[in-house]
C-alpha positions as CSV (number, residue, x, y, z in Angstrom):
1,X,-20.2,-39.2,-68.9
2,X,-23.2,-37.2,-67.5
3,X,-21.3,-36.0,-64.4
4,X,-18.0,-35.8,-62.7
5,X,-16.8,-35.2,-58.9
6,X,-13.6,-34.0,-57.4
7,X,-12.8,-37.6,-55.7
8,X,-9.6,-37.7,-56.1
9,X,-7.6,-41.1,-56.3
10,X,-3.9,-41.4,-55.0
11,X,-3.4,-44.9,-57.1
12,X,-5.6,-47.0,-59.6
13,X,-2.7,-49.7,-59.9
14,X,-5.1,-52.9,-58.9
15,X,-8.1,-51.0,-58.5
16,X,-11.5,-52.4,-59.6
17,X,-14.6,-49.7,-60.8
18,X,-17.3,-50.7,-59.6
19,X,-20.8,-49.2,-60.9
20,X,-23.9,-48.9,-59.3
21,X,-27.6,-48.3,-60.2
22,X,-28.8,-45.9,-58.0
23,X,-32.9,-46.3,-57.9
24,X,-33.7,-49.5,-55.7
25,X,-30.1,-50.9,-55.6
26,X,-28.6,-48.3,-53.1
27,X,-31.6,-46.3,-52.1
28,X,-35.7,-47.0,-52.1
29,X,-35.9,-43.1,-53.3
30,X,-36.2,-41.6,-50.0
31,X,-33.4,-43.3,-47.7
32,X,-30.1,-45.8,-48.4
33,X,-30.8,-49.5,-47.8
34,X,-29.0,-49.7,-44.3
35,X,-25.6,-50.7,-44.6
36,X,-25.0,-49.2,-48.0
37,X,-23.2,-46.4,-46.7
38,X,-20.8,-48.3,-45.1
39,X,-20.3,-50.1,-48.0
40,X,-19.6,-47.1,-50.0
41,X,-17.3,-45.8,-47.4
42,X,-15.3,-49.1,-47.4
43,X,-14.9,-49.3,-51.4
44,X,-13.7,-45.4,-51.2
45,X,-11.0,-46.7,-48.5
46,X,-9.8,-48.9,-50.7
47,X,-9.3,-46.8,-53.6
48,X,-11.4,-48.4,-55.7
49,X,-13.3,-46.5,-58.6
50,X,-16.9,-46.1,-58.1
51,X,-20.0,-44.7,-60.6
52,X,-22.8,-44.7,-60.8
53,X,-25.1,-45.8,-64.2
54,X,-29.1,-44.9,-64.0
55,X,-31.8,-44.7,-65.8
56,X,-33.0,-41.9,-62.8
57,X,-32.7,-38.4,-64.3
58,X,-31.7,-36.4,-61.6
59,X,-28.8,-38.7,-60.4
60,X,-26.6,-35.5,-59.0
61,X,-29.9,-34.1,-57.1
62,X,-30.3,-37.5,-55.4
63,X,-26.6,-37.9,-54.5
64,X,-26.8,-34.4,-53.3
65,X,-29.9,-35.3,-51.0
66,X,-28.4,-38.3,-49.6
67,X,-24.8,-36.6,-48.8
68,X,-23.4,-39.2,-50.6
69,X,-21.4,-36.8,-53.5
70,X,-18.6,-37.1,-52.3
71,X,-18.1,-41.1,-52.5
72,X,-18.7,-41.2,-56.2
73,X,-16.1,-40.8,-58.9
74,X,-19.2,-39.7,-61.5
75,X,-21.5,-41.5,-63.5
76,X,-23.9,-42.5,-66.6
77,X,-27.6,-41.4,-66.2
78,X,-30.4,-41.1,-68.9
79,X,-33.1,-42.7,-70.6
80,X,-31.6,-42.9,-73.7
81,X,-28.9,-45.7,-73.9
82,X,-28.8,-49.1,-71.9
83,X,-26.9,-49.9,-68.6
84,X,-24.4,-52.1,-70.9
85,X,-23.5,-48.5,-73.3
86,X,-23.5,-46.3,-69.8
87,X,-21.1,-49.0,-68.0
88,X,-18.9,-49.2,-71.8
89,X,-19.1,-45.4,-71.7
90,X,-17.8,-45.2,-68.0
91,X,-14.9,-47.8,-68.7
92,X,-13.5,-45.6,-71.9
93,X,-13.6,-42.5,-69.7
94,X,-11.7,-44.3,-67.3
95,X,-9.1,-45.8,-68.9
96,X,-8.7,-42.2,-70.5
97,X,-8.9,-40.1,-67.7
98,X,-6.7,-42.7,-65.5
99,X,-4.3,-44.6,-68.7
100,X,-5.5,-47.1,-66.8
101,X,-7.5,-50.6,-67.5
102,X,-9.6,-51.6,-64.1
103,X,-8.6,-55.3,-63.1
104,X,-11.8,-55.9,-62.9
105,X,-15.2,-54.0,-63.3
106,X,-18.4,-54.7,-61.4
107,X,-21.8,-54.2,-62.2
108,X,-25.0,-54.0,-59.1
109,X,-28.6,-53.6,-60.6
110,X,-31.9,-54.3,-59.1
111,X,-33.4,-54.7,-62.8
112,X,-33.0,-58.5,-63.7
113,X,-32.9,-57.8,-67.7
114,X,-30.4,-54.8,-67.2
115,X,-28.5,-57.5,-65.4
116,X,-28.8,-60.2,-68.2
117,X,-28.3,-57.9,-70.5
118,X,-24.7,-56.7,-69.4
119,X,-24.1,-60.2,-68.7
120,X,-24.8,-61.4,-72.1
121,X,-23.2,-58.4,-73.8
122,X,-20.1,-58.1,-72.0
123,X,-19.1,-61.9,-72.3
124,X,-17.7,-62.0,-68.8
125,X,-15.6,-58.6,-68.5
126,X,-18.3,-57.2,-66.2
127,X,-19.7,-59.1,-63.3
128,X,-22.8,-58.1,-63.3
129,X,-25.0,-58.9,-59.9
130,X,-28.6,-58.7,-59.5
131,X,-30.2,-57.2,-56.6
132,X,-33.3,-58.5,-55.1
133,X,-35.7,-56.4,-54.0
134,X,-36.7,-54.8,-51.3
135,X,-33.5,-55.4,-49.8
136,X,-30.5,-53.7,-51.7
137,X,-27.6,-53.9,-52.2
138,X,-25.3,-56.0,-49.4
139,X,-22.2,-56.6,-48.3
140,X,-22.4,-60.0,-49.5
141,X,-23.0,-59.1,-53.3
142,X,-19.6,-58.0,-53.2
143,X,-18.1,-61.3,-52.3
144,X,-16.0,-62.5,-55.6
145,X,-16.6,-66.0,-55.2
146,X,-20.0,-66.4,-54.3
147,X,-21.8,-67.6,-57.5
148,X,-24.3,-65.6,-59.3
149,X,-27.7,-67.1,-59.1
150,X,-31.1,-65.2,-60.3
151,X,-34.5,-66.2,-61.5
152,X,-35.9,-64.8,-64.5
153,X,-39.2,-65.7,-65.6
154,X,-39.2,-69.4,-64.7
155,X,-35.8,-70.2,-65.6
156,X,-33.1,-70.2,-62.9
157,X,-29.8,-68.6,-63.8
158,X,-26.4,-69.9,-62.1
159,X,-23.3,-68.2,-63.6
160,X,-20.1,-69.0,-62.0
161,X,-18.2,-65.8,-60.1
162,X,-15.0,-66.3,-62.3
């Protein structure tokens, strides 16, 4: 774990952790994608876990600039490991930190062979959602049920959401 806030959680029992690129998923690296605040806000409500995992070096400068700190449990960043070792990293420090195993653990990327690649390597514990661009991340990516559906090169990806 590269960093660590102060969030504090008053339950993890049912809780999913849900983990986040930052660069082009939540924020076009000078303002949040509208509606991604809210979103935040709403999964901090709930009490759900939430990191972040980036391949952006200065991931605690650019939550500091957005005001956003505070929403964030901590996070993976770096160029030196994949998304899939940062989001296995985060889920071990977790389950340490809380002695507890997430009921479910999301993954949101705008980077469709980050995406395949936790898809592929996880086999199904992580949902892992791509983000098309230049729109990021919605409220609708969050939906459970909606099916997974991407394009990658010229072959058309459906996974189902369970």
């Amino acid at each position: 774990m590269n960093f660590e806030t102060n969030l504090q959680l008053k339950s993890v029992k049912d809780k999913k952790l849900y983990i986040f690129d930052l660069d082009e998923t939540l924020w076009n690296g000078r303002a949040l994608y509208p509606g991604v605040l809210e979103i935040l806000r709403s999964l901090v409500l709930k009490g759900h876990l939430i990191y972040i995992a980036s391949f952006n070096m200065d991931v605690p400068g650019a939550l500091k600039y957005l005001g956003i700190t505070h929403l964030f449990h901590g996070g993976a960043y770096g160029r030196d490991r994949s998304k899939y070792d940062m989001i296995k990293e985060i889920f071990y420090y977790v389950i340490s930190k809380y002695k507890y195993v997430p009921i479910k653990v999301e993954f949101y990327d705008d980077q469709m062979s980050n995406v395949i690649d936790v898809h592929k390597k996880s086999n199904g514990w992580v949902r892992a959602v791509y983000i098309e661009q230049p729109h990021g991340l919605k409220q609708s990516h969050l939906d459970p049920d909606a099916p997974l559906r991407f394009v990658y090169g010229k072959r058309i990806y459906q996974v189902s959401a369970r």
